[in-house]
N, C-alpha and C positions, 0 to 999 in steps of 0.2 A: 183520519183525524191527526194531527199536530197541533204545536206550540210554540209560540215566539218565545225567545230565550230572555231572561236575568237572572244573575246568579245568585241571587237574595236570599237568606236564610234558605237553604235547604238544605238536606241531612243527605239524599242519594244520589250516586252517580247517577244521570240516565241516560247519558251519551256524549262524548270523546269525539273532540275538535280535532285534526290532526291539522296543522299548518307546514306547509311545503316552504321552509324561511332559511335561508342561508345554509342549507344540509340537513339543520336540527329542527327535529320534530317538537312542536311543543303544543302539550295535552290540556286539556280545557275542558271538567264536569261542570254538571248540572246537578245539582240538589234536589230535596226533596219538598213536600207541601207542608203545610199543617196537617195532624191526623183529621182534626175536627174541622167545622166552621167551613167559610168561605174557603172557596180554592181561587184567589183571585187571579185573574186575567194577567198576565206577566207585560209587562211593556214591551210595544217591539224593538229588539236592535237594531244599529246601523246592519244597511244589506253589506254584508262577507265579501272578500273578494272570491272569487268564483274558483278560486287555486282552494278553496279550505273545501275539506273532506271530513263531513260528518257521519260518524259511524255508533250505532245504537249500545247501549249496555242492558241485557238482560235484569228480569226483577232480581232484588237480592232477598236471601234468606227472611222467612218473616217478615217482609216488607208490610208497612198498614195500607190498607184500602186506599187512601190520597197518595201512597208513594206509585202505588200500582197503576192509576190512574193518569197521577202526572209522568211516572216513566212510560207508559203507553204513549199519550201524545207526543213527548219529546223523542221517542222512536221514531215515528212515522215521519219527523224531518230532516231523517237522516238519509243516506245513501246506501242503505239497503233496497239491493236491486230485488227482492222478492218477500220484503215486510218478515225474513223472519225471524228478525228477536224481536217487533213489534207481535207477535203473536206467542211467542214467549210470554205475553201477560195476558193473555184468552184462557180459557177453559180449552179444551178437545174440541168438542163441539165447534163449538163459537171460532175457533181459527179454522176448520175446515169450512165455514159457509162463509164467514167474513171477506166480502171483496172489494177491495181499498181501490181496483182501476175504474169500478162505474162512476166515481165520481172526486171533484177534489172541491171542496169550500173554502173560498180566501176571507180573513174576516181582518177589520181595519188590525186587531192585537190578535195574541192568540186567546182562544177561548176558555176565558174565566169557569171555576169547576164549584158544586156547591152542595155540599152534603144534603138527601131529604131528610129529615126527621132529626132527632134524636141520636147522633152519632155513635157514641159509646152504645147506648141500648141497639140501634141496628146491630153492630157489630157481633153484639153477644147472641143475635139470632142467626148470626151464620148468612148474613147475606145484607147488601148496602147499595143506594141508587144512586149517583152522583149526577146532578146537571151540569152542561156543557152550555155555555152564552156565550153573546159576541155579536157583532152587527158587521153583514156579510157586505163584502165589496165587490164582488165575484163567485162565478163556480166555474168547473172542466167538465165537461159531462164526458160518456166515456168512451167518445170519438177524439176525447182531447180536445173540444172545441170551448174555446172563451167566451163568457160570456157577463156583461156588468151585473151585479145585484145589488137590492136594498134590502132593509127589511132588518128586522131581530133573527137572529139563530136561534135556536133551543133546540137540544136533544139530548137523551138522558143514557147514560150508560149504567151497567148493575152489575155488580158484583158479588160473589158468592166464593164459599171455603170447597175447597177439592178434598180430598182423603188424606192428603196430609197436612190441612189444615192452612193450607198456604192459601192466601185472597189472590183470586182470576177475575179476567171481565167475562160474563157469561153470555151477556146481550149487549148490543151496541148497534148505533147506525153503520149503515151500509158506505162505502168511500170514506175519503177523507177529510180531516179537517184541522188549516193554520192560518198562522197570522201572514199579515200582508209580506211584511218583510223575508220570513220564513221562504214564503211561495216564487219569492225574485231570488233566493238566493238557490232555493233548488228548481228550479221549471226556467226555460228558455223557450221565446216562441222562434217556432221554423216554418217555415211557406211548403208545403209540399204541392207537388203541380200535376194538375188535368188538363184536357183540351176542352178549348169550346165547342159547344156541341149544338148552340140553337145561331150562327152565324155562316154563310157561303162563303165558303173559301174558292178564289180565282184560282178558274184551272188545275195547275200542278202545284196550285202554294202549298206551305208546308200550314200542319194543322196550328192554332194559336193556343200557348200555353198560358193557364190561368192559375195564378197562386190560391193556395187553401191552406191560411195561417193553422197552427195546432201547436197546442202546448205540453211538451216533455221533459222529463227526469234530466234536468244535464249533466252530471256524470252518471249516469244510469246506462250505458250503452246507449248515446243519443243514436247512431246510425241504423243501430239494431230496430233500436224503436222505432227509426221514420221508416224506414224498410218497410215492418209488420204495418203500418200506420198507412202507406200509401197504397199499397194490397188490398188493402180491408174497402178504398173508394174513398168519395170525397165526403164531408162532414152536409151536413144535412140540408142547413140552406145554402150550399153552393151545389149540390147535387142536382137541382134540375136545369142548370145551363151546363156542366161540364159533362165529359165522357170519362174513360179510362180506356190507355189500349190494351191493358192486362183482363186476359177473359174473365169470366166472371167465376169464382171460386179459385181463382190462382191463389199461393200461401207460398210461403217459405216449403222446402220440404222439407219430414216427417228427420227429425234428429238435431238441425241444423240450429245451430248453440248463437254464438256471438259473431255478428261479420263484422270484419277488418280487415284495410286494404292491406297487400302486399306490399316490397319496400319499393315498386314502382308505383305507388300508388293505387293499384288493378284493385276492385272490389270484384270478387266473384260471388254470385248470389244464385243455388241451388234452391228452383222453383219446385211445385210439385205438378204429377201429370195433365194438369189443366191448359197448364203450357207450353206444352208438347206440340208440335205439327204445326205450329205459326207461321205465317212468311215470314221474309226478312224484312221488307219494309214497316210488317206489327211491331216485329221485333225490336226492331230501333225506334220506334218510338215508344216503346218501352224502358227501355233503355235512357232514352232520352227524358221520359219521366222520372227516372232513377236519378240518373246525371244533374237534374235539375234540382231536386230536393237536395243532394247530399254538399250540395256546393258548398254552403256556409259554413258546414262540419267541419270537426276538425277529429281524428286525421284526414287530410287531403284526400280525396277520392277526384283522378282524373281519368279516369278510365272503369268502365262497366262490362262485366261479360254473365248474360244471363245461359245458366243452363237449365236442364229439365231431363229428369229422368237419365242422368248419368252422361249427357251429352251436353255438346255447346250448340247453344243456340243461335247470338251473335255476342258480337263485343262492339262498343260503339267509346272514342273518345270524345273527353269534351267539345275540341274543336269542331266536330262532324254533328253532334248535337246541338251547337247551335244553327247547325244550315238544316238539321232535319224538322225544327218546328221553330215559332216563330216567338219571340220572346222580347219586349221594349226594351229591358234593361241593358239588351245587346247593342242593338246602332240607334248610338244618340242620335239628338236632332243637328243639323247643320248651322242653325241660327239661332238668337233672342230674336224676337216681334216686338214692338209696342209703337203708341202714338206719338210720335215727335208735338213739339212746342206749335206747331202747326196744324195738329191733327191731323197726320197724313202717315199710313205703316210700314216704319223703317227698321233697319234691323242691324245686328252685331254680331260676329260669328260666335257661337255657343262655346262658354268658356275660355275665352280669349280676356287679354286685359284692357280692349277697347274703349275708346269713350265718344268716337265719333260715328256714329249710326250714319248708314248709305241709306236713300231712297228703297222702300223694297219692289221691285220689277212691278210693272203690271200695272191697272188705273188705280186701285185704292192705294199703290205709294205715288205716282205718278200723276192721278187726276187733281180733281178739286173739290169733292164731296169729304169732309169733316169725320174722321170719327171718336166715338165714346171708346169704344170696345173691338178689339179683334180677337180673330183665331185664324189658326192655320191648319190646313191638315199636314196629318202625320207625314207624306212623302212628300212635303213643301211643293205641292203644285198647287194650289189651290187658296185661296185668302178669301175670308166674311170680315165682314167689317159694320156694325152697327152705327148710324146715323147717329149726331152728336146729341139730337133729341129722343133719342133713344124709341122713336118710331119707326121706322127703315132700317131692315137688315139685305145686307148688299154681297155677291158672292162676284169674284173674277181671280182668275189665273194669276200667276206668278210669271209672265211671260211680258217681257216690254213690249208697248205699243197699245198691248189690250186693250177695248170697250169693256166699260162698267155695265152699263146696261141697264132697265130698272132696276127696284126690288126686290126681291122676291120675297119679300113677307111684309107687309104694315100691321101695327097693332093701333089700335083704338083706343088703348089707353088714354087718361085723361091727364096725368101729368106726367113727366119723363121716368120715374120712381115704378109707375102702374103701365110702363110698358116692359122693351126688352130688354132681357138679360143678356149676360155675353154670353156669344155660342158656343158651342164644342162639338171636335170631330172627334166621328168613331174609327175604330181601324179599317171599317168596309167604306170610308169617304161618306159618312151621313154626316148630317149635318145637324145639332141637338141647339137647340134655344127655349127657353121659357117667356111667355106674353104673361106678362104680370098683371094685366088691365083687370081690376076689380069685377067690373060685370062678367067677363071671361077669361079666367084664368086657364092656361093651357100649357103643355108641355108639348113642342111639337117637334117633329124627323121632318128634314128632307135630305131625301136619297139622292146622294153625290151632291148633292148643295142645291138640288133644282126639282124645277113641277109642282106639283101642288104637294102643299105638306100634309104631313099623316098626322093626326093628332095621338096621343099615346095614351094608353090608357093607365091612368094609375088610383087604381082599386085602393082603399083604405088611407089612401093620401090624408091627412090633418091640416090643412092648413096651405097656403099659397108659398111657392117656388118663388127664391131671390137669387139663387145659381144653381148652377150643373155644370156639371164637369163628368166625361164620359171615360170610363177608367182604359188604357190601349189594348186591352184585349176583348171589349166591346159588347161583353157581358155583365160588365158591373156600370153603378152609375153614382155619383157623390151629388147630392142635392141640397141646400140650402132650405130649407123652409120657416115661414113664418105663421107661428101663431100666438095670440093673445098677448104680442109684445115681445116674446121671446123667437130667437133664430137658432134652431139647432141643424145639426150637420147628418144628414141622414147616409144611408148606404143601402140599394137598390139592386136588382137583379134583373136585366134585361131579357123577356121571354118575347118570341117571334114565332108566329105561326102565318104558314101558306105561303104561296111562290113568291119571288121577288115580285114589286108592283101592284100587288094583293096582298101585302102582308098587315097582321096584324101585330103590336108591339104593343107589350104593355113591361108596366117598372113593378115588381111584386118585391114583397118578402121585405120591405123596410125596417133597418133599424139603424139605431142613432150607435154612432161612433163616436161622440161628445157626451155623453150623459151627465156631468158636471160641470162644462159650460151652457150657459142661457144668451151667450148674445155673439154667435158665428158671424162674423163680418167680412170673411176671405178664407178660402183654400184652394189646393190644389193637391193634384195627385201628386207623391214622392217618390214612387218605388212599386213594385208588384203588389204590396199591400197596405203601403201605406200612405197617407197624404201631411201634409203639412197644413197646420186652421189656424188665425187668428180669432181669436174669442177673448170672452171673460166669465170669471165665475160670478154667481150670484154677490152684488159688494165689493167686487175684487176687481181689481185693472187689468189692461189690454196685454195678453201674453201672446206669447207664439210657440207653438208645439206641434212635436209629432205625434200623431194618433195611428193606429194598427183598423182596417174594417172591422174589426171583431169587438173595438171598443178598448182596446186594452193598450197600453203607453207601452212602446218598442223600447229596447235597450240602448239606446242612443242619447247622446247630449241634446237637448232642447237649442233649437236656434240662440244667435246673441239678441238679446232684447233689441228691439227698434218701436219707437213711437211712431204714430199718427199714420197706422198703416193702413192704404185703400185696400190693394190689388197683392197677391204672392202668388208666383208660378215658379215650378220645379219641374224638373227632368224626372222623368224612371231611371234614369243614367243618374247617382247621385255622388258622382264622380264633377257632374257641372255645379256648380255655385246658385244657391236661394236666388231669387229676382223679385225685388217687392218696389211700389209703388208707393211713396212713402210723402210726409211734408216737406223730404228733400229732393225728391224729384225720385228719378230710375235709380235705384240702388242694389246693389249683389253682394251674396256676400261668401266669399269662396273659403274651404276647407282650411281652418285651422287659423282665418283672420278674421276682422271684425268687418260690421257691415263699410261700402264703398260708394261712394257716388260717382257714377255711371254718367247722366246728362240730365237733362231734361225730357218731360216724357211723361204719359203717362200710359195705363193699361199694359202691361209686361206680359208676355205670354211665349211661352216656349211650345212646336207643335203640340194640335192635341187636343 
């Protein structure tokens, strides 16, 4: 549990700001409650800059039941890596069972407190119940996993005199609990990474790494923590498409305190005997799981060497972990896509200051069929291109001269609205479209762009498909759905069962990544986990934001505003510039300027 901070009347310290500002330290308490009465909800502050280090003050002498209460909460937001001066205000009991890592409750403020009964009278009975409120915006369950909530809080904490007469908490919920602000000043999300597990990989490819966002303590030994964090396997709904190549009971071994790289960078991480006897090829992709998680940390980790049981196992550096498994944000794409003023797909090279688009190779830049919509696949061999009536979806080569060839899908749809969507490749070259047509709604695959398409199954679906977008490592899937007038942004789980040719797909485990917008009108994937949505709130105008799968808003600046936007596509590479299809034509908008007009054009799409 915690507490959003103001410093309003209160009588006790409960915890010490320390600010890293020019050499000098400068100290910042927290006060105390009313004895009596309401404990009300503190407003939340601006979020901290992430250099401030908050550290807990124990109860003081004779503290009353509200001090002990509200310095309790205001502990638990501090940077105590093992809760213990937040336990400092327990009973004996009560801090040996108390376990703050099952879980963390974010709530819009911190949570307002409220004496039951008759305060002075409790008090003189030697024991007092306080309720905790607040209206949750989130929880962490205690895989670390994010997840959006609604709803009222309530839950009640008691307090009771020990032997020397000094007020403890005796009973209390289980995890913890703060205000929104609170929760971004101490928690950062990081991607820790598995391989796909329900995808063929060609030949000798290397396995495909799939991010698994999770939220941790950030000064709390983040590296320590993602370590324990990516040992333990993947969070729960990504676990039945990924693997892990760490056997199964691998840990840290038995002793092993805090890791920290050396001053070349070298993290060494001492496994326990589970991980003993592996080959070298486990090995480094183990490693290369390691490698992949600690990237974003800081200090720098460029180098892993895993051992076990007193021995080295391997060492793998950055560079060799990117050739040992396969990961988007590595090699960008070669080009932008979209439809020129003529409907025909041209293209610009990827992040360049371009404004004059070449024909793209092949008949659909080259022929004379019209399109709405294209995609490319990810190793730019390949181009679909949707008919301008949005009935005809059309596949051909990237290769000059080519034949178009017919269709290979018509829908039935009755108006251009109630047919197809734009399509999207997977990493294995399928080919993902939704038939919008009211009597037959359908989500379908064709493998490598051709044959008859597989219809997919999606179990628990609400409502009809208006996009998809198939995430690159070919296990996740970003869906658009409509129901009862609203379009939210869903997030999918690609499950395949039986041989290639025979297989069955189906899209399982949906949940919305927008929970506060109602009217999705464009996105695209951004990053390993994150995508880029245009929407709006309920009442509220057309924004543009980054959203995290899990639901939860990345620490990143929000795009620059643009109006009247169709179409946005993004790189995993987020090193290239926004591309959105706007009322001024093809526009981008590159790192650190404002949006650019590009040409004319519509439908922008980077492979994908």
């Amino acid at each position: 549990m915690g507490a959003d901070r103001e410093g309003r009347g209160r009588r006790m310290p409960a915890r010490v700001m320390v600010y890293a500002a020019g050499g000098v330290l400068l100290l910042a308490g927290c006060a105390s409650m009313p004895d009596s009465g309401d404990l009300r909800g503190v407003e939340s502050t601006p979020r901290q800059d992430t250099q401030v280090r908050v550290f807990a003050v124990p109860p003081g002498e004779d503290a009353a039941p509200s001090e002990i209460v509200q310095g309790f909460l205001e502990a638990l937001t501090s940077d105590d890596p093992h809760y213990k001066t937040a336990r400092q205000y327990l009973t004996g009991e009560a801090a040996k069972t108390w376990r703050p890592e099952v879980s963390t409750t974010v709530l819009t403020d911190g949570p307002g407190a409220k004496a039951e009964g008759t305060s002075g009278g409790r008090e003189e009975t030697g024991e007092i119940t306080y309720t905790l409120t607040g209206t949750k915006v989130a929880t962490v369950d205690a895989q670390q996993a994010y997840a959006p909530a609604t709803g009222a809080y309530g839950r009640t904490v008691h307090l009771t005199q020990d032997e020397k007469r000094q007020w403890r908490i005796d009973a209390l919920p289980q995890g913890v609990v703060m205000g929104q602000s609170d929760f971004q000043r101490n928690y950062m999300s990081v991607n820790k990474y598995y391989f796909a597990s329900n995808t063929e990989a060609a030949g000798d490819a290397p396995p495909t790494a799939v991010a698994d966002p999770v939220y941790v303590r950030r000064r709390v030994e983040p590296t320590t923590q993602m370590v324990r964090s990516l040992l333990t396997g993947p969070t729960r709904w990504l676990g039945p498409v990924v693997r892990s190549s760490f056997p199964t009971g691998t840990a840290l071994a038995k002793g092993v305190g805090v890791l920290t790289p050396d001053d070349r960078n070298k993290l060494t991480v001492p496994l326990n005997g589970k991980a003993a006897g592996i080959g070298t090829n486990r090995c480094q992709e183990m490693a290369a799981q390691l490698l992949f998680t600690l990237q974003n940390l800081s200090p720098a980790v460029d180098e892993v060497e895993l051992q076990a049981e007193g021995r080295e196992l391997c060492s793998l550096t950055q560079d060799v972990a990117d050739a040992a498994a396969f990961r988007s944000t590595v090699r960008g794409p070669d080009y932008l896509y979209f439809a020129d003023a003529k409907h025909r797909l041209v293209r610009i090279p990827a992040g360049s200051s371009d404004t004059e688009p070449d024909p793209a190779p092949g008949a659909l830049g080259e022929g004379d069929t019209a399109l709405r919509s294209v995609a490319v696949s990810r190793d730019e061999r390949t181009a679909a291109g949707v008919g301008l009536d949005g009935r005809s979806l059309y596949v051909g080569s990237l290769v000059s001269g080519g034949s178009l060839g017919e269709p290979v899908l018509r829908s039935q749809g009755r108006t251009e609205q109630d047919r197809l969507t734009t399509p999207s490749w997977d990493a294995q070259d399928g080919l993902w479209v939704a038939d919008r047509d009211r009597d037959n709604p359908r989500l379908l695959l064709l493998e490598e762009g051709k044959g008859d398409p597989l219809e997919v199954r999606t179990p628990h679906l609400d409502g009809r498909i208006q996009a998809v977008r198939v995430a690159a490592d070919g296990v996740r899937i970003a869906l658009v759905v409509e129901k009862g007038g609203k379009k939210t942004l869903l997030i999918g789980l690609i499950e395949r069962e039986g041989k290639p040719g025979e297989q069955t797909v189906r899209v399982v485990e949906l949940r919305s990544a927008t929970p506060e917008l109602e009217e999705v009108t464009a996105m695209s994937w951004a990053g390993d986990s994150r995508l880029v949505v245009v929407g709006r709130e309920h009442g509220g105008v057309e924004q543009m934001r980054y959203v995290q799968v899990d639901g939860s808003t990345p620490d990143v600046p929000a795009p620059a505003a643009l109006t009247g936007v169709k179409d946005v596509t993004a790189a995993e590479d987020d090193r290239l510039p926004l591309v959105a299809y706007s009322v001024d034509g093809i526009v981008r908008l590159p790192s650190g300027a404002q949006w650019q007009k590009v040409t004319e054009g519509t439908a922008p799409v980077y492979p994908g």
